[in-house]
TORKOL-4160 file (C-alpha; in steps of 0.2 Angstrom, whole numbers, padded with zeros to 4 digits, m for minus):
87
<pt num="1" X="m0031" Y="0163" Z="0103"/>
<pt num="2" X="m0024" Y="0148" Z="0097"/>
<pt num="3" X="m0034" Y="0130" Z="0100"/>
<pt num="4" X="m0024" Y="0118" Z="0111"/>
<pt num="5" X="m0023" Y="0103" Z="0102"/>
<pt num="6" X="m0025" Y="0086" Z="0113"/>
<pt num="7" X="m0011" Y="0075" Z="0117"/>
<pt num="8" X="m0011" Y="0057" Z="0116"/>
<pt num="9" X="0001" Y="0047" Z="0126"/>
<pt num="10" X="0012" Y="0033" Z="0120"/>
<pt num="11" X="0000" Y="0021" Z="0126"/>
<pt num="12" X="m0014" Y="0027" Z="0120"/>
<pt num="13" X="m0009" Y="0027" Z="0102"/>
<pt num="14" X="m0004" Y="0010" Z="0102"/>
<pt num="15" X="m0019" Y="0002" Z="0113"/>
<pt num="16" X="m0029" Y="0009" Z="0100"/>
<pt num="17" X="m0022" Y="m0001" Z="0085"/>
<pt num="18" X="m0031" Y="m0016" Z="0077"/>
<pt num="19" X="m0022" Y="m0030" Z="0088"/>
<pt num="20" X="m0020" Y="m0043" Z="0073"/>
<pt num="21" X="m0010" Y="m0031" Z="0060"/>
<pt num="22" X="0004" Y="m0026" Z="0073"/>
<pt num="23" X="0017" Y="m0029" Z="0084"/>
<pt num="24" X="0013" Y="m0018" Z="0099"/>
<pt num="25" X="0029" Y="m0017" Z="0109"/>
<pt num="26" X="0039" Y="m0014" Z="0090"/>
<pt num="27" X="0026" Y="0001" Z="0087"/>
<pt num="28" X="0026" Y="0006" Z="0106"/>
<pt num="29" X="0045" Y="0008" Z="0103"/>
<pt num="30" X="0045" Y="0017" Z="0086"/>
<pt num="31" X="0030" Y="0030" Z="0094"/>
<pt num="32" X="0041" Y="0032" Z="0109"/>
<pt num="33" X="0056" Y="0040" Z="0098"/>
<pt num="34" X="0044" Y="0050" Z="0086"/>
<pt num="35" X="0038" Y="0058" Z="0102"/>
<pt num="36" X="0057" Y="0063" Z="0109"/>
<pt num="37" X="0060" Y="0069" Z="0091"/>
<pt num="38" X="0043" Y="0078" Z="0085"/>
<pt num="39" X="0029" Y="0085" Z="0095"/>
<pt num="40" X="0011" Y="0079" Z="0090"/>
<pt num="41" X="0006" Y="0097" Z="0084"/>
<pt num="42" X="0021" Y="0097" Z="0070"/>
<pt num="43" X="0019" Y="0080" Z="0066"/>
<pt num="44" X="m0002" Y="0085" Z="0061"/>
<pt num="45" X="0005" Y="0100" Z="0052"/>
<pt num="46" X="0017" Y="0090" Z="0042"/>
<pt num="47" X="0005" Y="0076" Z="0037"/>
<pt num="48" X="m0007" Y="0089" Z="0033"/>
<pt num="49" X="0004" Y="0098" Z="0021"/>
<pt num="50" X="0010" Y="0081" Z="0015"/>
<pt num="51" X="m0009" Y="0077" Z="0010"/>
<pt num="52" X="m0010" Y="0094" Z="0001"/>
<pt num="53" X="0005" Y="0091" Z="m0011"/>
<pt num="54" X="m0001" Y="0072" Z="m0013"/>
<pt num="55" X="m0018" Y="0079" Z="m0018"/>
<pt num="56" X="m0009" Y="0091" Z="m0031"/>
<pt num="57" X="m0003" Y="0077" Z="m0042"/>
<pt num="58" X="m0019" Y="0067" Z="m0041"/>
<pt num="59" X="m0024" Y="0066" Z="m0061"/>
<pt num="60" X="m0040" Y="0065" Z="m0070"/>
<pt num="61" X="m0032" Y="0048" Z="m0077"/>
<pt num="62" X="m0020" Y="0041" Z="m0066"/>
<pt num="63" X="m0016" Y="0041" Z="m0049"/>
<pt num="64" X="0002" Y="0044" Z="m0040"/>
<pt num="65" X="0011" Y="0033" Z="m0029"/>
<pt num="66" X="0021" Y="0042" Z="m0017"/>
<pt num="67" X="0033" Y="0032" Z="m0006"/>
<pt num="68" X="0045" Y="0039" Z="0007"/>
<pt num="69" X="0060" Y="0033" Z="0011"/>
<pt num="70" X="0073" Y="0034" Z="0024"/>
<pt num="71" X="0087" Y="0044" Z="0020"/>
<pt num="72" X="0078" Y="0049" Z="0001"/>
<pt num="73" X="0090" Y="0064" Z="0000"/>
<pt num="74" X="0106" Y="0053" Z="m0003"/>
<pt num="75" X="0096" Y="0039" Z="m0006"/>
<pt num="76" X="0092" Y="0043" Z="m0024"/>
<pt num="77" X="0107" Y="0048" Z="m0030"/>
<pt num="78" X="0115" Y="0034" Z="m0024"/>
<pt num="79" X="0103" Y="0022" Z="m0035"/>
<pt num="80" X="0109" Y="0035" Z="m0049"/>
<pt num="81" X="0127" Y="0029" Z="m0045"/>
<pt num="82" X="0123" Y="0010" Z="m0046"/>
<pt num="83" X="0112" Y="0013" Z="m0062"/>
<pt num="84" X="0126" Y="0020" Z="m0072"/>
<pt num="85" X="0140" Y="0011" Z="m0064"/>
<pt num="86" X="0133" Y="m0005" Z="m0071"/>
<pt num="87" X="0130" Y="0001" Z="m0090"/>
């Protein structure tokens, strides 16, 4: 039997954010459409499985930097485009 996961509310996320890093009723907002579009239980799995590949290219000698970006599908090969649109 699978374990039921708790679920915070909207409110509860942000009230428990450090106060002087953020702007609560930005980050209210922006949790409040992640909510409507992802349940909290896939957003866990994802950042899980995020972590895993991360940890996968962590070197001995060097560390990664990962970024994502909005839109990274069309988004880099539209920086190909003004790359070689410029030479």
């Amino acid at each position: 039997m699978p374990k039921t996961l708790p679920y915070y509310s909207d409110y509860y996320l942000v009230k428990t954010l450090p106060e002087n890093r953020i702007d609560a009723q930005k980050v209210g907002k922006d949790v409040k459409q992640v909510n409507k579009v992802f349940d909290q239980r896939a957003l866990l799995a994802g950042t899980g499985l995020l972590l895993k590949i991360m940890r996968q290219f962590d070197g001995v000698v060097e560390r990664k930097k990962f970024y994502l970006v909005k839109n990274g599908a069309v988004g880099w090969i539209s920086a190909y485009v003004n790359q070689n649109v410029a030479k």
